[in-house]
ChimeraX commands (.cxc) that place a marker at each C-alpha (Angstrom):
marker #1 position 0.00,0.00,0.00 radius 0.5
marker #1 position 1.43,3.67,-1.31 radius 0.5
marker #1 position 1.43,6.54,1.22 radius 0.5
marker #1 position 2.74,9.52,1.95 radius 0.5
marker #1 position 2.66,12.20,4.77 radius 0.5
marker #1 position 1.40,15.78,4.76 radius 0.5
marker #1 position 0.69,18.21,6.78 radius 0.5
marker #1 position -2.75,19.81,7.31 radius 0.5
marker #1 position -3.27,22.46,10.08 radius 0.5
marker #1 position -0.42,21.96,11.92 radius 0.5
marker #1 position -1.25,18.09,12.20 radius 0.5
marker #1 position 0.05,15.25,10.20 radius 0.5
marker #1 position -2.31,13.05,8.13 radius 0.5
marker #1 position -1.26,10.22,5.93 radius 0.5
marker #1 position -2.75,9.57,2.47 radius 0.5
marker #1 position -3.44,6.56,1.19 radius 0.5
marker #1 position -3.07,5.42,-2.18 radius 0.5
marker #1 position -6.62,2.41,-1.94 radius 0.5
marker #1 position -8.49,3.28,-5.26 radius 0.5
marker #1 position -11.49,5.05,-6.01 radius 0.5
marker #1 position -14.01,2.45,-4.29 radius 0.5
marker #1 position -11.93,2.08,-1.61 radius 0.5
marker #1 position -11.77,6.01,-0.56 radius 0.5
marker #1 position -15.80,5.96,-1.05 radius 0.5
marker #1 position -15.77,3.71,2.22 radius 0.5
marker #1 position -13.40,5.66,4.50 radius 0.5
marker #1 position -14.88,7.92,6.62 radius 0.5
marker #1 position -13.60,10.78,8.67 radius 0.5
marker #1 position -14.68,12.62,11.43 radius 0.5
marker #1 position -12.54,16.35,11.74 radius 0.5
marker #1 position -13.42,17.45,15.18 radius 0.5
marker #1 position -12.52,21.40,16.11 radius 0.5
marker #1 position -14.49,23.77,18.18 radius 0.5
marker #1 position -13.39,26.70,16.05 radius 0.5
marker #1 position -15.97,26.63,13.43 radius 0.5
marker #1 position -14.05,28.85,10.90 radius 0.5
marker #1 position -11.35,26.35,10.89 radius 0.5
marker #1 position -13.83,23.48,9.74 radius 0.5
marker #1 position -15.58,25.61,7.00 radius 0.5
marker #1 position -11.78,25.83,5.94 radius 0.5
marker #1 position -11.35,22.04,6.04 radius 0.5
marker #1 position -14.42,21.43,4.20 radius 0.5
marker #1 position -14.05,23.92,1.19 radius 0.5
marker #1 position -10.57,22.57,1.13 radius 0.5
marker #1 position -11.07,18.91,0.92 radius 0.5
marker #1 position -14.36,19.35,-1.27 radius 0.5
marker #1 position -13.37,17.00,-3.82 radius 0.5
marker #1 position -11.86,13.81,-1.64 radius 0.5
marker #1 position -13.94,11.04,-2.57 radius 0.5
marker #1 position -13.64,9.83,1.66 radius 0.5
marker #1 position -16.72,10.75,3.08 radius 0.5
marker #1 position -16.26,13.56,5.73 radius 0.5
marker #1 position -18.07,15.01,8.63 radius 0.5
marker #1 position -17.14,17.88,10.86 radius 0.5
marker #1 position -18.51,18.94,14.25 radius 0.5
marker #1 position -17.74,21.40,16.95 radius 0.5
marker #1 position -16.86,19.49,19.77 radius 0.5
marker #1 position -15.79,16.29,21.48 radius 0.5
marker #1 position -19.34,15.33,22.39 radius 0.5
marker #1 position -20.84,15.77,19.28 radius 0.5
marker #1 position -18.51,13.88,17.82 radius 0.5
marker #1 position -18.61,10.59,20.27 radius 0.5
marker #1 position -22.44,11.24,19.25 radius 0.5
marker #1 position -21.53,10.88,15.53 radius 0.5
marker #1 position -19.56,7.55,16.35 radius 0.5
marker #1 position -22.29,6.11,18.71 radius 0.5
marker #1 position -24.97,6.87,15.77 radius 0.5
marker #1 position -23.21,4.75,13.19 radius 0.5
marker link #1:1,2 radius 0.2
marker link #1:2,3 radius 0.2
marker link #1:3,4 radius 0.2
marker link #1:4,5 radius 0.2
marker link #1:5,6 radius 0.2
marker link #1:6,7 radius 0.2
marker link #1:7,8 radius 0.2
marker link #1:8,9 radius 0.2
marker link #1:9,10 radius 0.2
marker link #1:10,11 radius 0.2
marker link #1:11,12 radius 0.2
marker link #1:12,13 radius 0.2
marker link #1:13,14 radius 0.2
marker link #1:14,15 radius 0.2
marker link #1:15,16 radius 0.2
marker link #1:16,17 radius 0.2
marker link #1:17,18 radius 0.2
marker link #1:18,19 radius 0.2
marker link #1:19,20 radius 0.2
marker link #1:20,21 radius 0.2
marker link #1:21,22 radius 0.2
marker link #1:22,23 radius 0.2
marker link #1:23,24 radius 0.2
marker link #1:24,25 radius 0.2
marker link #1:25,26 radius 0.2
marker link #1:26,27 radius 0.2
marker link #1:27,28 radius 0.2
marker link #1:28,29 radius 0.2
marker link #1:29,30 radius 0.2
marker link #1:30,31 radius 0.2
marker link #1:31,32 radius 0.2
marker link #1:32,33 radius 0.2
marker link #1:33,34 radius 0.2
marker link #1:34,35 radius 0.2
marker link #1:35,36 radius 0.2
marker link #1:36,37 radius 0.2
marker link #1:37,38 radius 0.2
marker link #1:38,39 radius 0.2
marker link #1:39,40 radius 0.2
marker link #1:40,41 radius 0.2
marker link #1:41,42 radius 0.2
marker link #1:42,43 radius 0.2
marker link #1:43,44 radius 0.2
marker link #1:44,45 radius 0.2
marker link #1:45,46 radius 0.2
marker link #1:46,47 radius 0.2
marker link #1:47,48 radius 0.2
marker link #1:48,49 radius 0.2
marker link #1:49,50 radius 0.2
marker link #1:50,51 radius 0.2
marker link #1:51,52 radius 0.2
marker link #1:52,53 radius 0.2
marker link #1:53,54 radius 0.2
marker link #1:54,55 radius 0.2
marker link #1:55,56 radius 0.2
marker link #1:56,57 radius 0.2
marker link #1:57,58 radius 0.2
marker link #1:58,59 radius 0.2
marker link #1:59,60 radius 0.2
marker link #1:60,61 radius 0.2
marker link #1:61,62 radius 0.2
marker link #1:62,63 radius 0.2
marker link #1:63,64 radius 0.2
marker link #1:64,65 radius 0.2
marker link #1:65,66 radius 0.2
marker link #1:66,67 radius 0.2
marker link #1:67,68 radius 0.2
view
């Protein structure tokens, strides 16, 4: 499996090299309580074929997980 690492926001993140169909099954919960910084994520990552969610705190977020 290809990857490589890059930086986003100050954190590192590692991209994955799984195919098309693959990416459509990955999901990924970005979790910051500064909402400008997740607009910024989201505009940014627009065209990622991962699905994405973003939410504003810790406890929405173990709410996301718990409702999958």
């Amino acid at each position: 499996m290809l990857y490589e690492w890059k930086r986003l926001g100050g954190a590192q993140m590692a991209e994955f090299d799984l195919g098309e169909r693959a990416m459509q099954d990955i999901q990924v919960l970005f979790v910051d309580d500064e909402r400008n910084v997740l607009n910024a994520l989201e505009r940014n990552l627009i065209r990622e074929s991962y699905q994405k969610r973003f939410v504003g705190s810790g406890v929405e977020a173990l709410a996301s997980m718990a409702a999958d």
